[in-house]
C-alpha positions in Angstrom: -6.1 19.2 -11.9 -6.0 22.9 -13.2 -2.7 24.5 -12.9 -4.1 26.8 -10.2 -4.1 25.6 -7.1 -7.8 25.4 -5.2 -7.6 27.0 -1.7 -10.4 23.9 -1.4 -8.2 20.8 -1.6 -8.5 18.1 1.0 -6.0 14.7 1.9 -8.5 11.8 0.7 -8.0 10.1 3.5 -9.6 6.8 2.0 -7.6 7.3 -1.4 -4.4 7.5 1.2 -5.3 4.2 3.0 -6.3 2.4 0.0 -2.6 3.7 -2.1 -0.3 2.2 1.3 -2.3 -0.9 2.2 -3.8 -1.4 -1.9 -6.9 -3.1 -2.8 -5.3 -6.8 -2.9 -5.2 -8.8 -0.5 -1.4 -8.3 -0.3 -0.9 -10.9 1.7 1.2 -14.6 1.2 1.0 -17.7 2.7 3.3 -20.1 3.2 2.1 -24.0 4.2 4.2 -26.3 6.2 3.0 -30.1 6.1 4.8 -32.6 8.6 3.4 -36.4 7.9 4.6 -39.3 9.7 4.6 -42.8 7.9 5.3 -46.3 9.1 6.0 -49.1 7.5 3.6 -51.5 6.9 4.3 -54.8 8.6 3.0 -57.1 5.7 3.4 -55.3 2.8 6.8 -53.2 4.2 5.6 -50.2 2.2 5.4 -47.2 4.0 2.1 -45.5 5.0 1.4 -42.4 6.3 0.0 -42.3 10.1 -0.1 -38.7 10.7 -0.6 -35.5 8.4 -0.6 -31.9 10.3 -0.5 -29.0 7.6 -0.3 -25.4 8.6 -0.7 -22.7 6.8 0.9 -19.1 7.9 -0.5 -16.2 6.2 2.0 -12.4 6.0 1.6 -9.5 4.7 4.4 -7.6 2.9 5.2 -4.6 5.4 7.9 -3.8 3.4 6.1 -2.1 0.6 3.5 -0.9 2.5 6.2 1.1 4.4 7.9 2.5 1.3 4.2 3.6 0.4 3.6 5.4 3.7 7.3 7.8 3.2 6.0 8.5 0.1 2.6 10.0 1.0 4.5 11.7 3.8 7.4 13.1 1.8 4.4 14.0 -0.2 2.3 15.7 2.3 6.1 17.5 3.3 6.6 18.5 -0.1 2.9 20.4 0.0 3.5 22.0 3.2 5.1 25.2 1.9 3.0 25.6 -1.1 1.9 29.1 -1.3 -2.0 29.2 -2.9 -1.5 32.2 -4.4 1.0 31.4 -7.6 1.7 35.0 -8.3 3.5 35.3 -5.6 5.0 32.4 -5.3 5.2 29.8 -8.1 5.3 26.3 -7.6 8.1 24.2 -8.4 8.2 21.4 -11.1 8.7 19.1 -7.8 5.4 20.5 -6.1 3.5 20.6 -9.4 4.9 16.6 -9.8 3.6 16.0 -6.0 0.0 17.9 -6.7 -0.7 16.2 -10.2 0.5 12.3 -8.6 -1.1 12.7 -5.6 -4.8 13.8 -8.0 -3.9 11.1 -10.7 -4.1 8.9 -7.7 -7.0 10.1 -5.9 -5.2 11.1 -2.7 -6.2 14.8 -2.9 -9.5 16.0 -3.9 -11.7 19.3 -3.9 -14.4 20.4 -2.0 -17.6 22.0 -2.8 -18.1 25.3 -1.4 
């Protein structure tokens, strides 16, 4: 990104939804197996009668929550940005905001 600001920047939303959900799956799994055995009348070794595994798949809300306040302290951040710099200068916090939020694809330009 220039250090002027474009009057044409958009929110990718895409980039935005990809960043707080990510790419990976994300998600773990966590498998429970109950057996039940018997033992064997002529042998007296146990045996196994019954087998039920179940698996439960998650997803890790957590850090897809952390990621959200960020793109929304983000967006907050941007919300008093004045376009025109000679009038009003941006920040070293806005600047950080504006060149994270292109290094990660979450703002973009448009064509006129």
């Amino acid at each position: 990104m220039a250090n002027q600001i474009n009057s044409n920047l958009i929110y990718d939303l895409d980039g935005i939804k990809d960043f707080i959900f990510g790419n990976e799956d994300g998600r773990s799994s966590d498998v429970e197996i109950t057996e039940t055995q018997t033992r064997n009348s002529k042998t007296g070794k146990l045996e196994t009668e019954t087998r039920v595994t179940r698996e439960v798949k998650s997803t890790d809300s957590n850090r897809q929550t952390i990621r959200y306040d960020m793109i929304k302290m983000f967006m907050d951040i941007l919300d008093n940005v004045e376009i025109d710099q000679e009038i009003a200068p941006l920040s070293l916090g806005q600047k950080m905001v504006l060149n994270t939020m292109g290094s990660y694809g979450l703002i973009k330009q448009i064509e006129d």
